[in-house]
C-alpha positions in Angstrom: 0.0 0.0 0.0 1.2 3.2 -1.1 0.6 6.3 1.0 2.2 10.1 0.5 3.8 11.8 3.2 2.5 15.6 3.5 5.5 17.4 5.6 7.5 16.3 7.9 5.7 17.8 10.7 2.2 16.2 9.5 1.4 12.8 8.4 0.1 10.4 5.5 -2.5 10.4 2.7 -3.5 7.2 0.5 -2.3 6.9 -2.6 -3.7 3.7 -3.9 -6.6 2.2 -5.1 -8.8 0.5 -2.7 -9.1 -3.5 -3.1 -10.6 -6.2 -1.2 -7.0 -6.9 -1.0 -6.4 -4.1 1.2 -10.0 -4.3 2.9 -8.4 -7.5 4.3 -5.4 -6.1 5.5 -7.1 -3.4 7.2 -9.7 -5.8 8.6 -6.9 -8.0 9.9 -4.8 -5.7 11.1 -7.2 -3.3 12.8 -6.3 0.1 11.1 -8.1 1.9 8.0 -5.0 3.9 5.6 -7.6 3.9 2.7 -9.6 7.5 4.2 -8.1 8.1 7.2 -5.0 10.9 7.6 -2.4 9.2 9.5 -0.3 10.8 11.7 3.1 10.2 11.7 3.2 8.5 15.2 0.2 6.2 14.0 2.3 5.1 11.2 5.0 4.3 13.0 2.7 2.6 15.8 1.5 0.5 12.5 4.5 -0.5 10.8 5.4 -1.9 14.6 2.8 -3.7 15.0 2.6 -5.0 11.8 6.6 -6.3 12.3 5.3 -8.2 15.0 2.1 -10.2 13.7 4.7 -12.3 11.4 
């Protein structure tokens, strides 16, 4: 999943296409990055927690 970071003081926006792919991920990992702004801290909460699901 592609997303586009806004500043360096802000966050993310999505920048792909929304799939049932990507409805699965989000469904199985808890978070939404298809219409939510993440913050940066989020995004960095997520990538962790998504390290540790393997």
């Amino acid at each position: 999943m592609n997303v586009t970071l806004l500043s360096k003081d802000s966050g993310y926006i999505p920048s792909y296409k929304r799939t049932k792919i990507t409805d699965k991920l989000h469904s199985s990992f808890g978070f939404r990055t298809d219409y939510e702004f993440i913050r940066k801290s989020t995004m960095r909460t997520i990538i962790k927690e998504t390290k540790q699901k393997k």
